[in-house]
gemmi code that builds the backbone of each chain (N, CA, C; Angstrom):
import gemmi

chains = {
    "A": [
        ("UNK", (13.635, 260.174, 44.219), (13.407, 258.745, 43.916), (12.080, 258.477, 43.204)),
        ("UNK", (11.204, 258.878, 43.715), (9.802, 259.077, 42.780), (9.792, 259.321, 41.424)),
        ("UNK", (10.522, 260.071, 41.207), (10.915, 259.962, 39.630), (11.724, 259.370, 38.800)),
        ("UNK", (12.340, 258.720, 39.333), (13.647, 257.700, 39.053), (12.098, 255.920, 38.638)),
        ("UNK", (11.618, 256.022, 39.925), (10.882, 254.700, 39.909), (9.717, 255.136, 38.583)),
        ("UNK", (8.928, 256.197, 38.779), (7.951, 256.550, 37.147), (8.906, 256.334, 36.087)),
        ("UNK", (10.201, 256.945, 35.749), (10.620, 256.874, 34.845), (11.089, 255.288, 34.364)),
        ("UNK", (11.444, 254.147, 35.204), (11.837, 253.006, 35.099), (10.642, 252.229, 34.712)),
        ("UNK", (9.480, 252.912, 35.557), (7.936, 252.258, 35.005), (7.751, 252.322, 33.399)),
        ("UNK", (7.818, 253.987, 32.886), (7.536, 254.114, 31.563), (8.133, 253.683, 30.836)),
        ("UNK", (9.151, 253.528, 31.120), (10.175, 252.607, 29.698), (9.961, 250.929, 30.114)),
        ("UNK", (9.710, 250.391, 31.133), (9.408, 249.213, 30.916), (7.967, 249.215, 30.356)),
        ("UNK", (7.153, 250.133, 30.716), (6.172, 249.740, 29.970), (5.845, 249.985, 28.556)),
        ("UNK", (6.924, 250.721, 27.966), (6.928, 251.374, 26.722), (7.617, 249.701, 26.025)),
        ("UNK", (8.989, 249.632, 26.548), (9.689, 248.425, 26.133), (8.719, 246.991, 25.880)),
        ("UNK", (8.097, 246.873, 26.835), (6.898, 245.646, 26.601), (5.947, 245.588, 25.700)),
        ("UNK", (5.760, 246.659, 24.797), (4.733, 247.160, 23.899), (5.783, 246.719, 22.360)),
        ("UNK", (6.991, 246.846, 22.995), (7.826, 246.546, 21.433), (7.662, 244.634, 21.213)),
        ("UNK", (7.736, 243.971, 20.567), (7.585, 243.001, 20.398), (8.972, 242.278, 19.603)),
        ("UNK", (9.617, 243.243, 18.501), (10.845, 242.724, 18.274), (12.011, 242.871, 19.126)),
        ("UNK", (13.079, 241.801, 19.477), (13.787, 241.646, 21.129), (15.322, 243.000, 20.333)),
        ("UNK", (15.172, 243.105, 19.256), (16.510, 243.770, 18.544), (15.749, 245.211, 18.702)),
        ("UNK", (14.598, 245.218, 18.427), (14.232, 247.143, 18.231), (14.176, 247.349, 19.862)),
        ("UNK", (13.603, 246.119, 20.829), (13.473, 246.559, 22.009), (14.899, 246.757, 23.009)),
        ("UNK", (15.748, 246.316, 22.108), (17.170, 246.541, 22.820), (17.655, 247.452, 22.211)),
        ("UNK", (17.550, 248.360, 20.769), (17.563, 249.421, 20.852), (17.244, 250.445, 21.638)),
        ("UNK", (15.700, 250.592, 21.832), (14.744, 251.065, 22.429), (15.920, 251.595, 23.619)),
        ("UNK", (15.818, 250.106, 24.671), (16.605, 250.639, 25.756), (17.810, 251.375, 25.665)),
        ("UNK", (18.671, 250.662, 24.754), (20.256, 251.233, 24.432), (19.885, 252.634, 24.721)),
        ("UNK", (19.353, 253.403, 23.630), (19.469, 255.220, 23.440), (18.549, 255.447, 24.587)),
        ("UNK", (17.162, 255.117, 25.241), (16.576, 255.891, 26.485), (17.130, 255.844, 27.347)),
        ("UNK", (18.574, 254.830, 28.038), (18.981, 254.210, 28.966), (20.689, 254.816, 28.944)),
        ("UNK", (21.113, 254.969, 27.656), (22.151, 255.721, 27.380), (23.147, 256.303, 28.703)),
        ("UNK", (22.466, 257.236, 29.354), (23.218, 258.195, 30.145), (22.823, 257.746, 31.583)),
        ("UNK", (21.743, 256.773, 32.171), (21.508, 255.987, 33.021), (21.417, 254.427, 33.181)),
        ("UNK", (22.705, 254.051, 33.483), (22.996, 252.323, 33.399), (21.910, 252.093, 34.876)),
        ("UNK", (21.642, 252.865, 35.399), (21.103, 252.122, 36.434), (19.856, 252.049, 36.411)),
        ("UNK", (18.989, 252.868, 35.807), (17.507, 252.709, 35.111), (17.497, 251.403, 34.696)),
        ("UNK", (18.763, 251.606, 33.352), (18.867, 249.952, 32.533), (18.472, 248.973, 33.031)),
        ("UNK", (19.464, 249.345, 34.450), (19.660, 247.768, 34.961), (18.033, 247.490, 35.450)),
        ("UNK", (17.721, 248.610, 36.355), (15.976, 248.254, 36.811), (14.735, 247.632, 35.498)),
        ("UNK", (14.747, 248.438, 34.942), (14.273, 247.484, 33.666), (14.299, 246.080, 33.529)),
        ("UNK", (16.082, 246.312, 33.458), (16.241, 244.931, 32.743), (15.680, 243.905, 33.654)),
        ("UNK", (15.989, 244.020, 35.023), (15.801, 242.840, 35.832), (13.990, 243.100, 35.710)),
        ("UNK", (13.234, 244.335, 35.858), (11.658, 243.362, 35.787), (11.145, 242.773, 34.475)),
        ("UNK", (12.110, 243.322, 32.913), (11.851, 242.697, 32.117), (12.049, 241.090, 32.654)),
        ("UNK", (13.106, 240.716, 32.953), (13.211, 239.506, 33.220), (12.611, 238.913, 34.150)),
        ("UNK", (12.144, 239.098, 35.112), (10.401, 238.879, 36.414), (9.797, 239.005, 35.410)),
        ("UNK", (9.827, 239.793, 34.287), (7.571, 239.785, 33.617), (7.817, 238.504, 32.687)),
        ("UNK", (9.061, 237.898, 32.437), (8.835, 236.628, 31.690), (8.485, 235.424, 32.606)),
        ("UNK", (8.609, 234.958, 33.959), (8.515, 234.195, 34.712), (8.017, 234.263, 36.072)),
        ("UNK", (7.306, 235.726, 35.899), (6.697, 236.104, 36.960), (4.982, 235.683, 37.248)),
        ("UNK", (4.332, 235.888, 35.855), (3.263, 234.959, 35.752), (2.914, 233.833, 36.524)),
        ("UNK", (4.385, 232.878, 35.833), (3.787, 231.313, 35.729), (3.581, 230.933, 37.715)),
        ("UNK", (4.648, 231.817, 38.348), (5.110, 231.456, 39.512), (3.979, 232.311, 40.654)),
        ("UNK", (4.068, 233.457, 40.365), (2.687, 233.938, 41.111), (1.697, 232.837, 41.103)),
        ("UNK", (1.009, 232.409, 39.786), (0.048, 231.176, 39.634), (-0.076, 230.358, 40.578)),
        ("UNK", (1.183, 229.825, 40.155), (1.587, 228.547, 40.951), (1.410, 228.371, 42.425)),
        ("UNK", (1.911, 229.692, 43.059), (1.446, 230.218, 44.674), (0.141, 229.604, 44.777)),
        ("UNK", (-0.966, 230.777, 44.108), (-2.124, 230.681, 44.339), (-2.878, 228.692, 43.906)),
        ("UNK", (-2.538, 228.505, 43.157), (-2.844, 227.467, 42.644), (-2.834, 226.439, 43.483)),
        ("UNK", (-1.431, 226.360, 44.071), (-0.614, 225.537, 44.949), (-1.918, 225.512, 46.539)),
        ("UNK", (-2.098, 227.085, 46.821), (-2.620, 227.200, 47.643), (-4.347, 226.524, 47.773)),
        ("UNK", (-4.748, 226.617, 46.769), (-6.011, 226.096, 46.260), (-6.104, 224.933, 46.425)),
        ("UNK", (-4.841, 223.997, 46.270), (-4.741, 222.765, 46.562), (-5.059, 222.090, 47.572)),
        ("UNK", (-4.018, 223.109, 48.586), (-3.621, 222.500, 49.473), (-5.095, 222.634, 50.116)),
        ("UNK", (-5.835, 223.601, 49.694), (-6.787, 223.671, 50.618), (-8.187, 222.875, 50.513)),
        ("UNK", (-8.246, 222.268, 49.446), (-8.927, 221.330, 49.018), (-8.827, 220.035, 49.763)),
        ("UNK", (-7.432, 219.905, 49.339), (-6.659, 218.398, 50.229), (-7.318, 218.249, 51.554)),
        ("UNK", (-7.218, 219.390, 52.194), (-7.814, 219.242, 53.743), (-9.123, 219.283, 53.710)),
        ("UNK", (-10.201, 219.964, 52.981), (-11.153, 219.749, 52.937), (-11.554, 218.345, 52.914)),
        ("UNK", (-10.799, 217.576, 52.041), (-11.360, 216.044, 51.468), (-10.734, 215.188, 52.491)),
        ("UNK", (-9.547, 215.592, 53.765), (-9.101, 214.655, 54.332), (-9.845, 214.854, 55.856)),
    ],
    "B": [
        ("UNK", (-30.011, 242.579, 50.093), (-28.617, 242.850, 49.505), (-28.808, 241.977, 48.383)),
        ("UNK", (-29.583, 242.174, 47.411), (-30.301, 241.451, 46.308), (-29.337, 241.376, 45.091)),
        ("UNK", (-28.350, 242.629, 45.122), (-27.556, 243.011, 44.109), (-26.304, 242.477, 44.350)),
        ("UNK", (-25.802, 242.130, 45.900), (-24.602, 241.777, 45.881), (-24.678, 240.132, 46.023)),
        ("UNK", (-26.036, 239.753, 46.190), (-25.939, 238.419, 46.431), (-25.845, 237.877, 44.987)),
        ("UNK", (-26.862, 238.295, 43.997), (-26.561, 238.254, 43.058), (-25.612, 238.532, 42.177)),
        ("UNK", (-24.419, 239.369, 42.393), (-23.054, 239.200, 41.639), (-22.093, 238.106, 42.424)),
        ("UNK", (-21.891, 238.237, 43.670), (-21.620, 237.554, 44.234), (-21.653, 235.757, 43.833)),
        ("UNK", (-23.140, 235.188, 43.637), (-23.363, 234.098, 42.862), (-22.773, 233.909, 41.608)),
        ("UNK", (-22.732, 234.960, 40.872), (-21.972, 235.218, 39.396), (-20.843, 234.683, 39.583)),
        ("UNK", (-19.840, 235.572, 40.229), (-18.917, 235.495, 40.714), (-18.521, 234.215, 40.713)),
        ("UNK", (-18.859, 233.712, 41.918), (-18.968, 231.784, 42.340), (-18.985, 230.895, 41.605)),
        ("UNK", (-19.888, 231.311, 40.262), (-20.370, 230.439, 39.178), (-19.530, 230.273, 37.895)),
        ("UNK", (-18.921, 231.629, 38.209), (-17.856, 231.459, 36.768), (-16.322, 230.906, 37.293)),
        ("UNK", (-15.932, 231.616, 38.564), (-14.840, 230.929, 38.955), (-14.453, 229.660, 38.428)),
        ("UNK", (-15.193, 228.221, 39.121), (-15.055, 227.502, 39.170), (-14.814, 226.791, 37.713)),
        ("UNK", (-15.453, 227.499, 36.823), (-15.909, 227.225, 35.601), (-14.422, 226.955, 35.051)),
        ("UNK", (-13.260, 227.608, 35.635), (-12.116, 228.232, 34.757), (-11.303, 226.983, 35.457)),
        ("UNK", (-11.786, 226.165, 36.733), (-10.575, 225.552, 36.951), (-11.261, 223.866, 36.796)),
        ("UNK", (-10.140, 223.192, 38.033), (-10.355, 221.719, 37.412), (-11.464, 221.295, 38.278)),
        ("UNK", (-11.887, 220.346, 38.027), (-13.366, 220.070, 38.976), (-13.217, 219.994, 40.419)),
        ("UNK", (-12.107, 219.324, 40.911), (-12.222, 219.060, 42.572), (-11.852, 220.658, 43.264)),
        ("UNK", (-11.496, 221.660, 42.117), (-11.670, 223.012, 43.090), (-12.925, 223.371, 43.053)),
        ("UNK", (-13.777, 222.857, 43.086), (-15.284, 223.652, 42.474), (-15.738, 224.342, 44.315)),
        ("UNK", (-15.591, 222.711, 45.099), (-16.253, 223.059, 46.386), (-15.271, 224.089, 46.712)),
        ("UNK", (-13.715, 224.171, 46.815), (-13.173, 224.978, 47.678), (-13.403, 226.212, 47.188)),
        ("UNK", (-13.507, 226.920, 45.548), (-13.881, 228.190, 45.226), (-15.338, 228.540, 46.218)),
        ("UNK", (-16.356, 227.530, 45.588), (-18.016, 228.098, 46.410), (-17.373, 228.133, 47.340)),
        ("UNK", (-16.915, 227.314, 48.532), (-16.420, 227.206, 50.109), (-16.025, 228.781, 50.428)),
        ("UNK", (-15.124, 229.704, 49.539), (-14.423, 230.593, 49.586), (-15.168, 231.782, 49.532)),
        ("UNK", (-16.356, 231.721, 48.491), (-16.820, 232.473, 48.001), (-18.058, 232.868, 49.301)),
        ("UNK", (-18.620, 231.607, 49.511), (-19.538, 231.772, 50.683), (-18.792, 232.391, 51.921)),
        ("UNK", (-17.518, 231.819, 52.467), (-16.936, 232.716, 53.516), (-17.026, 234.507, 53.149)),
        ("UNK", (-16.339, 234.798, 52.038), (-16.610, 236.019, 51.651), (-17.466, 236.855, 51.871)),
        ("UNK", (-18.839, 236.100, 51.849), (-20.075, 236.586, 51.615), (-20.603, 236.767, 52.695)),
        ("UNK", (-20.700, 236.073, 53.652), (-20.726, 236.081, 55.263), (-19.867, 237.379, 55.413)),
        ("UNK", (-18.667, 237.446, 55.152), (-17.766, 238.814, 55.619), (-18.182, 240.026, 55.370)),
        ("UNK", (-18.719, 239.536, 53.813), (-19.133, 241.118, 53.565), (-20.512, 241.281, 53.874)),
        ("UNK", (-21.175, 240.628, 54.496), (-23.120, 241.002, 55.182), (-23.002, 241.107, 56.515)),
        ("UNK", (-22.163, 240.405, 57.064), (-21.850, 240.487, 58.450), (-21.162, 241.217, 59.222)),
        ("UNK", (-22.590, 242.996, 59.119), (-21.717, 243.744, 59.636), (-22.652, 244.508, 60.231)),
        ("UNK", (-22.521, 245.124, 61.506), (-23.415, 245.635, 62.154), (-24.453, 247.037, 61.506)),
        ("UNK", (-23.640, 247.571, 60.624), (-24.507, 248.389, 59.800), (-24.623, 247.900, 58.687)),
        ("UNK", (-25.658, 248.265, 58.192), (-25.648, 248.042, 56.048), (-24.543, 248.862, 55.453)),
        ("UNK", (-23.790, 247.758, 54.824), (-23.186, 248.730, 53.716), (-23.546, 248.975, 52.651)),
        ("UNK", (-22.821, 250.452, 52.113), (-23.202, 250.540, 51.002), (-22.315, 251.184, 49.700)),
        ("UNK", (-22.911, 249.975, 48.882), (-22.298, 250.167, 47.551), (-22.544, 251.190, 46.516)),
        ("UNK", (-21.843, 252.051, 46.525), (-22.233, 252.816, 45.683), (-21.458, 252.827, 44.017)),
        ("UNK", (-20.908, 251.521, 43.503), (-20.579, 250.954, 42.661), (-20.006, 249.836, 42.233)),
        ("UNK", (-19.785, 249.735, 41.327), (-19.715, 247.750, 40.792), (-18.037, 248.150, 41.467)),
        ("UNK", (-17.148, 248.876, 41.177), (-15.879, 248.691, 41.898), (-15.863, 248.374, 43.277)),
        ("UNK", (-16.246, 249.317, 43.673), (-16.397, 249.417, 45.059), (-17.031, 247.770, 45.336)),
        ("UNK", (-17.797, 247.616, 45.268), (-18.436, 246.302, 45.535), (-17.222, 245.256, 45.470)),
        ("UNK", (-16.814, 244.936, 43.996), (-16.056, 243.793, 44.077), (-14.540, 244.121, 44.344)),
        ("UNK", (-14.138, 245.299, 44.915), (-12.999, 246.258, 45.366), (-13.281, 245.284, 47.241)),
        ("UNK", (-13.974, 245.542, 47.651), (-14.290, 244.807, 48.677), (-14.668, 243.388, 49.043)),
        ("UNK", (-15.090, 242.707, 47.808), (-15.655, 241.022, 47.556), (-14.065, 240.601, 47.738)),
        ("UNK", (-13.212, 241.438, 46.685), (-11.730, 240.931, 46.668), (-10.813, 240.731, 48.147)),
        ("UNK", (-11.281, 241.937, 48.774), (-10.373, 242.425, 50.006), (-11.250, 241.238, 50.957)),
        ("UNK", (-12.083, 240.930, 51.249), (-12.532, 239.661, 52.057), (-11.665, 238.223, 51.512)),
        ("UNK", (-11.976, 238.165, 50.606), (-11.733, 236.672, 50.115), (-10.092, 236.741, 50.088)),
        ("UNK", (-8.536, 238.021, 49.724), (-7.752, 237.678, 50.252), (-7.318, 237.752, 51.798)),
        ("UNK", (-8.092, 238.269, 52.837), (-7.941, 238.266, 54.227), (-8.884, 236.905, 54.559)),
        ("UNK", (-9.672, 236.350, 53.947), (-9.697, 234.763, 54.609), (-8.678, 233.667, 53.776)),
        ("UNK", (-8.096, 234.081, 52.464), (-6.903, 232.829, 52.193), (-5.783, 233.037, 53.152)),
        ("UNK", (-5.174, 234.537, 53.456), (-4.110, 235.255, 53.980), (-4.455, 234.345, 56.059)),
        ("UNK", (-5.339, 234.509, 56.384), (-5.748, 234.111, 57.654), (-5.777, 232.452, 57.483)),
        ("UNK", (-6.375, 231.691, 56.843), (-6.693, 230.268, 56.655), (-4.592, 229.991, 56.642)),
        ("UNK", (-4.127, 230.837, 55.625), (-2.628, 230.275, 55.220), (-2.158, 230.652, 56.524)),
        ("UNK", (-2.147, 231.479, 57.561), (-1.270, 232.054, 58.302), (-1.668, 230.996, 59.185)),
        ("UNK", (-2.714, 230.329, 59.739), (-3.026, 229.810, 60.679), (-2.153, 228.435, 60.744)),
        ("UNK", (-2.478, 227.452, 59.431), (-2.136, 226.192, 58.926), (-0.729, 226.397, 59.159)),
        ("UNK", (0.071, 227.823, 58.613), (1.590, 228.108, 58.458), (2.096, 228.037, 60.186)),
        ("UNK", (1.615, 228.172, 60.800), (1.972, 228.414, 62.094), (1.572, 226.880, 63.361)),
        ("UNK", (0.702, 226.362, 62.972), (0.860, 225.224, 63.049), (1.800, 223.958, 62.756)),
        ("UNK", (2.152, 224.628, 61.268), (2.800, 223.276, 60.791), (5.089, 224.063, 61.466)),
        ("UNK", (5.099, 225.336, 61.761), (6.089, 225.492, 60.910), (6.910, 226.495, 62.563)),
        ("UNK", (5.676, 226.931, 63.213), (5.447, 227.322, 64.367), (5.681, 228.971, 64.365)),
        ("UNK", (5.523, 229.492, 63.359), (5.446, 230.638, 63.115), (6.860, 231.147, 62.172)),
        ("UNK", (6.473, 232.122, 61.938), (8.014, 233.114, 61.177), (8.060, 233.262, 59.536)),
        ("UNK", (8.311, 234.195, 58.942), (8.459, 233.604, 57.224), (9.643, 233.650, 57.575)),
        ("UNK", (9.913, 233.051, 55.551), (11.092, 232.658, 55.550), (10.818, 232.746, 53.802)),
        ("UNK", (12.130, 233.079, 53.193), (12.069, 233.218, 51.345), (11.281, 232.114, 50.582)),
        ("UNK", (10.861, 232.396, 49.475), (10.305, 231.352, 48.626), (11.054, 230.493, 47.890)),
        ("UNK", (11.118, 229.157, 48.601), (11.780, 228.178, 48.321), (11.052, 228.244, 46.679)),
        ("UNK", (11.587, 228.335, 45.297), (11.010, 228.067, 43.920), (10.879, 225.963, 43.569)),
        ("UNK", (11.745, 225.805, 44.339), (11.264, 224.404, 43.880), (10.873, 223.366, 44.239)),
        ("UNK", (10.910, 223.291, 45.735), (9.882, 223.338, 46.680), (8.386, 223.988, 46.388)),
        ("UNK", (7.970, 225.183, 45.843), (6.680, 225.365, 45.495), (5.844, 224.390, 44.401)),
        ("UNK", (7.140, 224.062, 43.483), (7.018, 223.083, 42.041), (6.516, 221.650, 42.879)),
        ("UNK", (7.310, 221.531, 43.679), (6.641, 220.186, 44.029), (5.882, 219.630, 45.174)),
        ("UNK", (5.940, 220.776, 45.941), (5.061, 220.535, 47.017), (3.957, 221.664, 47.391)),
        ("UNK", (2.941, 221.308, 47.611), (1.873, 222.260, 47.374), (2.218, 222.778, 48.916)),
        ("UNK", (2.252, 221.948, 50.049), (2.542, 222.636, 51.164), (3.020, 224.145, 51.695)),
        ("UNK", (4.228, 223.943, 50.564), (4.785, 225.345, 50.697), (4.007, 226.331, 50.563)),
        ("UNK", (2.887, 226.136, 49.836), (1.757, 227.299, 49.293), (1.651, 228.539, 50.479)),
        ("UNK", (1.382, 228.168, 51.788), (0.867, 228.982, 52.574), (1.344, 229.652, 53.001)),
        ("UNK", (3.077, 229.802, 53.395), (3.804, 230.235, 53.654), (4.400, 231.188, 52.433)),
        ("UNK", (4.088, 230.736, 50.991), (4.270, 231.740, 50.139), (3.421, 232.568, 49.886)),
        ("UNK", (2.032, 232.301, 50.737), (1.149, 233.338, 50.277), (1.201, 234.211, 51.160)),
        ("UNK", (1.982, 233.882, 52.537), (2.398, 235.058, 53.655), (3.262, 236.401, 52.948)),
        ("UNK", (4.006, 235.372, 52.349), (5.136, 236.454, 51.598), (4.998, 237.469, 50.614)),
        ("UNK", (3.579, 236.794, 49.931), (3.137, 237.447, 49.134), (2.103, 238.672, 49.390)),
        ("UNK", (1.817, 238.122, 50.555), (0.551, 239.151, 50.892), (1.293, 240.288, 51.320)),
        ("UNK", (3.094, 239.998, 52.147), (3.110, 241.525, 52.666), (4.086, 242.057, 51.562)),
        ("UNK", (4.123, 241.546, 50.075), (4.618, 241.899, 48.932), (3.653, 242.702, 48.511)),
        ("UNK", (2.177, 242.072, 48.558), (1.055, 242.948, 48.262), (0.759, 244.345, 49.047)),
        ("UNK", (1.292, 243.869, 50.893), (0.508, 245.490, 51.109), (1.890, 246.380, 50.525)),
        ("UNK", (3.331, 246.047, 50.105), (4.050, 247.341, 49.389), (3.685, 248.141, 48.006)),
        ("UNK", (3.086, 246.534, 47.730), (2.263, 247.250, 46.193), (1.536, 248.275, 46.191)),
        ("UNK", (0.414, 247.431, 47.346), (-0.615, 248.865, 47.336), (-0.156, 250.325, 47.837)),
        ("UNK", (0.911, 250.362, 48.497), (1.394, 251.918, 49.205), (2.146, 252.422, 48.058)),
        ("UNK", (2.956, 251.785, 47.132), (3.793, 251.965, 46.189), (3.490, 252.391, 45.177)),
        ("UNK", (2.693, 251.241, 44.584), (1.873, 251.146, 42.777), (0.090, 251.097, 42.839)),
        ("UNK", (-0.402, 251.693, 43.582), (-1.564, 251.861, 44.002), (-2.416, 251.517, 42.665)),
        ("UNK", (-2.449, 251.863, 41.524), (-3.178, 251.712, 40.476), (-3.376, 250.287, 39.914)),
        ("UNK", (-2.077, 249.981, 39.986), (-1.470, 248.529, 40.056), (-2.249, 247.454, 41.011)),
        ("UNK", (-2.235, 247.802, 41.702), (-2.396, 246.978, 43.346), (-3.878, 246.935, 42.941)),
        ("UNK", (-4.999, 247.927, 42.821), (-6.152, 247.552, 42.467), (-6.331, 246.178, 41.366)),
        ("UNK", (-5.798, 246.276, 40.338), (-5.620, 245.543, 39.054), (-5.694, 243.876, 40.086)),
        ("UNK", (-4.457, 243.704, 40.426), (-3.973, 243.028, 40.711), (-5.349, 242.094, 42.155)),
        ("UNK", (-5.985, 243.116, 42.823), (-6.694, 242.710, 43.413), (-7.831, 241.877, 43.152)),
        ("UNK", (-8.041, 242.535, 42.203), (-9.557, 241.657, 40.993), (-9.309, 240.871, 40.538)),
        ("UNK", (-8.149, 240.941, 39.804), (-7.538, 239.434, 38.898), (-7.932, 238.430, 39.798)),
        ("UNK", (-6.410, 238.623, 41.114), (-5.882, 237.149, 41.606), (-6.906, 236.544, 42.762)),
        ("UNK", (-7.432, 238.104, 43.523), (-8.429, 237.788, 44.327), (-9.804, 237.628, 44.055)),
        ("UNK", (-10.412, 238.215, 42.881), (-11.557, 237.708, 42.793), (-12.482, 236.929, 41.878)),
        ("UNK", (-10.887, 236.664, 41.138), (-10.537, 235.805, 39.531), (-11.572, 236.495, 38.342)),
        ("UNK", (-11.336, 238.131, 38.597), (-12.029, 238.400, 37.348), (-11.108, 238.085, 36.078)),
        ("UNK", (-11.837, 238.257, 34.931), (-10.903, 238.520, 33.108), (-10.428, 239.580, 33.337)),
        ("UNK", (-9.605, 240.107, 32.535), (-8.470, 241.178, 32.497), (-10.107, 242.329, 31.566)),
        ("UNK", (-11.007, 242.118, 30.994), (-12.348, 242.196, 30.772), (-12.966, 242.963, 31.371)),
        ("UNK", (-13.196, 242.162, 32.594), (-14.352, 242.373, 33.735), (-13.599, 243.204, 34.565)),
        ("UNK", (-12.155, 243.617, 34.600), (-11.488, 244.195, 35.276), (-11.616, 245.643, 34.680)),
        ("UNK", (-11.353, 245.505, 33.701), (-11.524, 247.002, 32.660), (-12.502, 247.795, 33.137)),
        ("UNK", (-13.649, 246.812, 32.917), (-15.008, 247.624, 33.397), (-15.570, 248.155, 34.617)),
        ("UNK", (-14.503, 247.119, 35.915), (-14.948, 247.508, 37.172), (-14.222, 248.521, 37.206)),
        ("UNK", (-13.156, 248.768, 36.842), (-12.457, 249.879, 37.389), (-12.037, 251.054, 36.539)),
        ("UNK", (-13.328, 250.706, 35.305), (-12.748, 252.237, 34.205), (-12.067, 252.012, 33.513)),
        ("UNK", (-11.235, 251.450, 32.694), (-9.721, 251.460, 32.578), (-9.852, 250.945, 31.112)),
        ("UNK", (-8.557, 251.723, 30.149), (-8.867, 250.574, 28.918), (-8.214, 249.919, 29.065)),
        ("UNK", (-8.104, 248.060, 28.270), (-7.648, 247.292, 28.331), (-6.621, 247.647, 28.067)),
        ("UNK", (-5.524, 248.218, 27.408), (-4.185, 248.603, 26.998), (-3.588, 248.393, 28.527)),
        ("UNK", (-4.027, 250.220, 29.223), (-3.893, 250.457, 30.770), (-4.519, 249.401, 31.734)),
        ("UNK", (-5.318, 248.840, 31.536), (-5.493, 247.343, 33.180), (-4.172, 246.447, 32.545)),
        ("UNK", (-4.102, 246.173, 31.017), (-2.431, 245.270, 30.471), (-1.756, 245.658, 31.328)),
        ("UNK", (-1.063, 246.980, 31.210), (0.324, 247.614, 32.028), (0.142, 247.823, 33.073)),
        ("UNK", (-1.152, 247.595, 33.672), (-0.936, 247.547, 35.304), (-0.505, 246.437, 35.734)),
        ("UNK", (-1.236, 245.227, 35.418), (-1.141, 244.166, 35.362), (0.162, 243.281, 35.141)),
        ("UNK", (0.696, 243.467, 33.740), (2.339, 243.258, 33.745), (3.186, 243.955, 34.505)),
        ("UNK", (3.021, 244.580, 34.920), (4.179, 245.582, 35.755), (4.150, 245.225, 37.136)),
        ("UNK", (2.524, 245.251, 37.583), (2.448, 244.722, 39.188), (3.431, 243.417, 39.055)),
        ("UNK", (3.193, 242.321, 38.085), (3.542, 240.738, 38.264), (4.770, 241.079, 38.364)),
        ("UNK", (5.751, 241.482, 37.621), (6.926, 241.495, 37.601), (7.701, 241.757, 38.684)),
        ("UNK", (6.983, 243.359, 39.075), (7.273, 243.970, 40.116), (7.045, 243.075, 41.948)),
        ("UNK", (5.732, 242.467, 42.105), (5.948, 241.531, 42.814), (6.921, 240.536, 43.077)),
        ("UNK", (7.084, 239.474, 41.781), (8.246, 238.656, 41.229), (9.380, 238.808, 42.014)),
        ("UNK", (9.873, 240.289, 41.550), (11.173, 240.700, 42.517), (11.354, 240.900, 43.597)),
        ("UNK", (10.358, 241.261, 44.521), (9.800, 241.678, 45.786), (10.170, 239.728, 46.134)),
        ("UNK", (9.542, 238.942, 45.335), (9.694, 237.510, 46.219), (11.071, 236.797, 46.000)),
        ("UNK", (11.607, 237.385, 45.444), (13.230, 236.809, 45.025), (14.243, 237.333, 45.844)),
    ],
}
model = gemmi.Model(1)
for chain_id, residues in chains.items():
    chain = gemmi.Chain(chain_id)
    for i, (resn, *xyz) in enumerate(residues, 1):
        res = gemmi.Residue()
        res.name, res.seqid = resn, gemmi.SeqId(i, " ")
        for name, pos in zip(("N", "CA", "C"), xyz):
            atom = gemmi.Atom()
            atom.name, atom.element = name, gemmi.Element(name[0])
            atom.pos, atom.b_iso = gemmi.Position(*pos), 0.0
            res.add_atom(atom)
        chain.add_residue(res)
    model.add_chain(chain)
structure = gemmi.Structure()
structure.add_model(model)
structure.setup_entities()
């Protein structure tokens, strides 16, 4: 399994370095080829690193708030 | 402790700088708890580098948000997690504390898991360094603190879904 999870690391992190969404779906197509299930790991943190940002933030942010609020009340 | 009081103040001074004004007291508020944590200790510690130093400034300041959230969470809710409501977080700040439970024991898998990662991630969120100041505390070129950095977020992300 250790190598299954490095290898899912390097191609997402290789994939994130591509910037066009057609070469980067190449990219995956042929490295991913003979493992749909790599693919799939990828695919889903590609899709967390687009909306994973804003929402982590938001936690902390949220939390900052709240803790202010009580300070001032 | 001339050196840590003095980054420490740094620290404090730029934070605030980055957000909106009525967080100013709760960052200093935060920053001073920190600072108490890390002097208040029966021996001297010692730093034997800028990582190490703010490797530890970080690890205080998220074990007093992680403790402040757990306390308030258990009061209001009477203990237990429970998943991250996403839109509920959008509109109610409340939820915050209870997502930062979730997050924190998202964080200790990081660190056993993606260890390289998990550092990154510590400086950023906990001690609001630049992706910059991160490089430098911990060696790293900016390319490599990038891909730690995107990969931890993501990788967390899923951990909270």
């Amino acid at each position: 399994m250790p190598n299954e999870s490095l290898n899912v690391r390097s191609i997402f992190d290789r994939a994130l370095e591509i910037t066009s969404d057609a070469e980067r779906a190449a990219y995956l197509d042929e490295v991913c080829a003979r493992a749909p299930e790599i693919q799939q790991q990828v695919d889903a943190l590609l899709t967390a690193h687009v909306v994973a940002g804003s929402v982590l933030d938001a936690i902390l942010r949220a939390l900052s708030h709240s803790q202010s609020d009580r300070r001032e009340s | 402790m001339p050196l840590v009081d003095a980054e420490l103040r740094r620290l404090a001074e730029q934070r605030p700088a980055q957000e909106k004004p009525g967080q100013t007291l709760q960052a200093t508020a935060l920053m001073h708890d920190a600072f108490i944590r890390l002097v208040d200790v029966e021996k001297v510690q010692q730093w034997n580098s800028r990582g190490h130093f703010f490797a530890a400034a970080a690890r205080a300041m998220r074990r007093i948000l992680v403790e402040r959230a757990r306390r308030k969470h258990r009061l209001r809710h009477g203990g237990g997690l429970h998943r991250i409501d996403l839109d509920s977080l959008l509109q109610d700040s409340s939820a915050a504390d209870g997502n930062l439970l979730v997050l924190d024991e998202a964080l200790e898998r990081l660190a056993t898991e993606v260890p390289e990662a998990d550092e990154v991630v510590k400086l950023r969120y906990f001690a609001g360094l630049t992706i910059e100041e991160t490089t430098m505390t911990l060696n790293l070129s900016v390319r490599t603190a990038n891909r730690h950095w995107a990969y931890a977020r993501a990788w967390l992300y899923q951990q909270l879904n």
